[in-house]
Every structure is written in C-alpha cells, then in structure tokens.
N, C-alpha and C positions, 0 to 999 in steps of 0.2 A: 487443457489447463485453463485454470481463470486467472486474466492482469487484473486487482482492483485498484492499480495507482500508475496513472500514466496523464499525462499532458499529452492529447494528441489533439484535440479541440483547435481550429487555426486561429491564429490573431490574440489571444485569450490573456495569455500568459506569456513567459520565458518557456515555451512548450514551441509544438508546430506554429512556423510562422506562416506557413499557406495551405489551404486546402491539399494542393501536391503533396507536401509533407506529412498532412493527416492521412493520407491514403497511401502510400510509401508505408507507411510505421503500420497499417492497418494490415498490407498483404503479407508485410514482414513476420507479423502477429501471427496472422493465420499458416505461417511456414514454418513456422517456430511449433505450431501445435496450440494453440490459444486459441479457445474456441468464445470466449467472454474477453470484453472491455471494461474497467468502467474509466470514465472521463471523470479527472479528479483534478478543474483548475484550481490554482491558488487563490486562498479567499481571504489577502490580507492585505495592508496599508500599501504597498506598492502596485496589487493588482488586487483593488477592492470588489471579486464580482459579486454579481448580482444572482440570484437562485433561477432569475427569468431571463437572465440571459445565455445561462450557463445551458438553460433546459432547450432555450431553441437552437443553440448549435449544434447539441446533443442531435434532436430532430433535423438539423440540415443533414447532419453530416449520416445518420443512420439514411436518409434518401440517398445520396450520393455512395455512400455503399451498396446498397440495395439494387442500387441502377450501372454499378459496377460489375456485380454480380459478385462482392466478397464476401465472404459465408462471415462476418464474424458480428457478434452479438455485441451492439455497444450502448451501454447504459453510463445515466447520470452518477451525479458524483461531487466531490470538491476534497479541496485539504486545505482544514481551516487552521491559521493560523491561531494559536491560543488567546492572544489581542483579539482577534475581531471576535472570539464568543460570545460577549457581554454586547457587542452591537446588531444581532441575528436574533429574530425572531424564532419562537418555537418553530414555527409553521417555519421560516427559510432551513432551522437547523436539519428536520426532516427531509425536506428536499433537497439536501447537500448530503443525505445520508449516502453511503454506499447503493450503487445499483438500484435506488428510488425505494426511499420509505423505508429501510430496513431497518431501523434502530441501530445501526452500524455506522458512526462518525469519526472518518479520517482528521485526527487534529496532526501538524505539522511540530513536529519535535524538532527545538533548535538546534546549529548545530555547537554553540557555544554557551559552556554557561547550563546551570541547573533553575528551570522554574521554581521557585520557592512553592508557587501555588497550583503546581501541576495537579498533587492530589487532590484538592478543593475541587480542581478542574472535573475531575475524574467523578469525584462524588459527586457533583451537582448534575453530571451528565444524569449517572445514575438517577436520580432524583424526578429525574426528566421522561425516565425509559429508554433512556439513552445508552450505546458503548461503545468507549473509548478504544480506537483503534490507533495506537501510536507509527506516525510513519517511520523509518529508518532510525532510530536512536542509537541504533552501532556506530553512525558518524558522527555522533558527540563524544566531546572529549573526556567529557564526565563519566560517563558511562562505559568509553572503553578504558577509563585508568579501575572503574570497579563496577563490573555488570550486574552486580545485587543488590545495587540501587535502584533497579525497577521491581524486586520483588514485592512491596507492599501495594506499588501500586497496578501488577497482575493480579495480587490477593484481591485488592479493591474491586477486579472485573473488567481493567484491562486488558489487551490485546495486541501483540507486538509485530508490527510489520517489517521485517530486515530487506530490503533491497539488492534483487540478481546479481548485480554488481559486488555488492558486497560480500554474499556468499563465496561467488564462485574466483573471488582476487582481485576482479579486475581494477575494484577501486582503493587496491592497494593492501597489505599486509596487516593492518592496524584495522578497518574494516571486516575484513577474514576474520579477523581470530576473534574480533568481539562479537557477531553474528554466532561462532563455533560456542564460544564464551557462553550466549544466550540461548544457545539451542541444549547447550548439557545441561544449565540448571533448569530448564524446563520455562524459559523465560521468552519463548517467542514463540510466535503461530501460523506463519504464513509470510510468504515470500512474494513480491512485487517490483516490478521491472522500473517506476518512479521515470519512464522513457519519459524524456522532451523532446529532442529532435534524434536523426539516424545515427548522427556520431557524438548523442552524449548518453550515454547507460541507453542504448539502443536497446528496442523493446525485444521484449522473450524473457523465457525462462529455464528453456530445456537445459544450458550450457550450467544454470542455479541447481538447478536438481539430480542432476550426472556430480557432478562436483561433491554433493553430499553423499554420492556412492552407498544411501538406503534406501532400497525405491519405496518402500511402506513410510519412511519419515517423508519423502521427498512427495509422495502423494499426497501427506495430509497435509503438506504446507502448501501448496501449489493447486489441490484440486477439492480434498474435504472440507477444511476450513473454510478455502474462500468458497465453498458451494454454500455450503450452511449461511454463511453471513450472506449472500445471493437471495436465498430461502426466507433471511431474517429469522433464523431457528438458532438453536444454541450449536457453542461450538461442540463438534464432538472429540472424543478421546483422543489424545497421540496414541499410535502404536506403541508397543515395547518396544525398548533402545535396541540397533543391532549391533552389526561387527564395529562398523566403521566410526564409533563413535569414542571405539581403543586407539582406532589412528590419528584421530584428532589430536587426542593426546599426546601420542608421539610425536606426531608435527610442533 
C-alpha cells in the first residue's frame, strides 16, 4: 500500500516530535503493509515551511532508515494550506508536489466553513499543470451536512483524499458516513493515514481497507491511485461497485 499524507518528518510540524517518533511510525508503516511514504509537512501560517527544508529532512531521515535497515520508501511532499498558495513559487509549488514533481498537490481542506474560492483554487492549479488533491474534507462540517458540494469541483479535476480514520470509525460516526457518503457518489479517490504521532490517527491503512469490505474498491484507493499519482500518470478507473456498497446503505 502507499501513505501519501502523514507528518512523520521530526521537529517540522504538529507531526513527530523526534527522530524516535519518525522511525516508530516508519516500522509501524511497514507492519501495517505500506511499502511508500510520502512526507507531507504543513505548509501554512503557523508552520510556514520551506520546500528546502522540508527536502533535507526528507534526505536525513531516508539515511536514517536506510541505516536502520527499514524497507519503506519515503518521498517529499507537503500539505499546503490554501492561504499560502498565492505565497509559493511555481518551482516551490512542484516541490511540494506529492512524492517529488508529480503534478499532484496536496492542499489542506478546512475543517470549518466553505472556501468561497476553493474552485478558483482548483482552476488555477490547473492552469499550472497542476492537481488538486483535496486532504480529508469528510471532517468538514459543510461537507458532511451535503457531500455534493464537492461534485463540481471533482468535475474540475479534483481529487479527494478521506482519511484511515475516517473510513474505518475511528474518528467517529459523522466522519464514517461522510467518507461512505463520498465514496457512493463517486466523490473520492484514495485513502490516507494524515499520521502525526503514534496515538493520533496512527499510521496505516489495512484496518481503512478491511473496513470497506471491497477488496477491488479498497485496492484502488490505497494502492492504484496513489500509485498513479506516484508515477505522476493519470488517475485510473474505479472498479465496478460491489456487494458491500448495499451494506453501507443499511448502516
């Protein structure tokens, strides 16, 4: 499986606070079955980083696994806050892309309150060669009172990232059902662990994808998609719906 949104980077963020921590969350990864990282610190007003600082922890910390001897693959990243887009350079906006260079840009979806200018956001990516990969929006409030307010801007060429947590309950019932909410109208693409430290949305994903009880859905969210976006290639097809998507319903 591939994580592309975790805070494990130490010092950085509200993520790992020490090297220990990043390698904790690393072997955890690799137990869980997560054979891909990427490092996606927050790139906004209270943790403004930098593209070049984000790249050499990136670089410490793939030594210090390597020298560990953990098998897991851990590439660049960021999740930019929609505020600091307008302060980021073309060139930084690339190197914040997912997994370096891919045209794939994690922007952080609030979790209060509707952007007015989210679509503007979205279109100008575009404009760029840019796509919008939206983090967790099942934690807005907006969103879970009506999940069809992201359909025009998936039309637009968005791309919806729900959170392991969110899938599989643990961050509550109101999170569940709006992830279930955005995967039947065909409004999400891929599932990510959004880990900071071990006891907060601890990293993995197996417990997100058992939970969805479709292993062909639970593949493309967890391994097609985020491979593609890996690749920087387009996303490919979901599978046809299966059983498990009658039981949602009755839940």
């Amino acid at each position: 499986m591939i994580d592309l949104h975790s805070h494990i980077l130490p010092g950085i963020d509200d993520g790992a606070h020490s090297l220990e921590t990043s390698m904790e969350m690393a072997r955890t990864a690799v137990r869980d079955g997560i054979e891909l990282v990427a490092a996606t610190p927050h790139v906004r007003e209270d943790y403004p980083t930098a593209a070049a600082e984000m790249e050499r922890l990136v670089a410490e910390l793939r030594g210090e696994l390597e020298a560990a001897g953990i098998a897991l693959d851990l590439r660049s990243g960021g999740e930019i806050a929609l505020g600091r887009l307008d302060l980021l350079s073309d060139d930084e906006l690339a190197r914040f892309s997912l997994a370096g260079r891919t045209g794939y840009v994690l922007l952080e979806f609030p979790y209060h309150g509707w952007p007015m200018d989210l679509g503007e956001r979205v279109f100008q990516l575009g404009l760029k060669g840019l796509t919008a990969v939206l983090a967790h929006p099942e934690r807005n409030a907006e969103v879970a009172e009506r999940p069809a307010r992201l359909e025009p801007l998936v039309a637009a060429g968005a791309i919806v990232q729900l959170t392991a947590a969110s899938v599989d309950g643990r961050l509550g019932r109101t999170a569940r059902s709006t992830s279930l909410a955005l995967l039947e109208r065909g409004l999400a693409h891929l599932v990510a662990s959004d880990a900071h430290v071990p006891h907060v949305r601890a990293i993995g994903l197996s417990s997100a994808a058992e939970a969805l009880g479709d292993a062909a859905l639970a593949r493309w969210l967890t391994q097609e998609v985020p491979g593609a976006i890996v690749a920087g290639t387009a996303i490919p097809a979901r599978p046809p719906a299966g059983r498990r998507r009658r039981w949602w319903r009755r839940r």
